[in-house]
N, C-alpha and C positions, 0 to 999 in steps of 0.2 A: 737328502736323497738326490740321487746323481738324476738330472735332464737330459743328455745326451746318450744318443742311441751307445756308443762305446763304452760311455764310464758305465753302464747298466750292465753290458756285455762283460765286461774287468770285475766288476762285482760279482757277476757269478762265478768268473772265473778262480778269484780271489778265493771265494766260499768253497768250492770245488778242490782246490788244491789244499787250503788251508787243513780240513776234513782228512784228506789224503796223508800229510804232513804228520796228523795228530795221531793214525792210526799206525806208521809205522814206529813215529817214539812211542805208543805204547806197547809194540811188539819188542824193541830194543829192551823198553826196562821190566815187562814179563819174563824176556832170555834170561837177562841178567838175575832178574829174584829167584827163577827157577835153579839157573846151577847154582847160588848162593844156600837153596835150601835141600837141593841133593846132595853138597858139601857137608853143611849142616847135619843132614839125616847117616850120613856118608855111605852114599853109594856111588862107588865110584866110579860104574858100568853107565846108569843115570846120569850121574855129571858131564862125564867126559861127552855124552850125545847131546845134552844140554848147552855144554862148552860150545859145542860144534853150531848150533841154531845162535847161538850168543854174538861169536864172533864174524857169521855169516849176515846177521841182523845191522849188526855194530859197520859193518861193511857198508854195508846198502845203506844206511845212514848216512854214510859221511860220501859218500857217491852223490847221492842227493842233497849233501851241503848242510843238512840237517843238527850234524853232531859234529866239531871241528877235529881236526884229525889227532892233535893231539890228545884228546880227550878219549877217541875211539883208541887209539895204542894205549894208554894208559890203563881203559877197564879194559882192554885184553887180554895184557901184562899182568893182571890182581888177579882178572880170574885161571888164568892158565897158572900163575901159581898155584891158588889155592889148590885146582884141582889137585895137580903133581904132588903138592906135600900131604894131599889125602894117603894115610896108611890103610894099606886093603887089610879088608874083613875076610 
């Protein structure tokens, strides 16, 4: 347990962001499973507005350092395929 009035001050700070950090990777990979299962279901109206929350999320990730950027182009690239090769109902 940290002594110093600071390192107590960095510990909450730490805690605080850490919290912050977890709740946007779990917004990126909600994006991601939702178009993944309106692809699935195929809707392609759904998807593509899912698309749109995915790649905006995957963004804001890698702004905040979060997800490395190649990794954010990467599942953009997959899901913007899939959406495209969805055949309309």
């Amino acid at each position: 347990m940290a002594n110093v009035k600071n390192a107590k001050k960095k510990i909450k700070q730490i805690k605080k962001a850490t919290l912050a950090h977890q709740q946007l990777k779990s917004t990126v990979k909600n994006a991601i499973k939702n178009t993944d299962k309106s692809v699935a279901a195929g809707n392609r109206e759904e998807a593509e507005k899912n698309l749109k929350l995915a790649i905006k999320s995957l963004d804001n990730a890698r702004v905040k350092g979060l997800v490395h950027r190649n990794k954010v182009d990467r599942e953009k690239s997959r899901l913007t395929k899939k959406v495209n090769t969805m055949e309309v109902k």
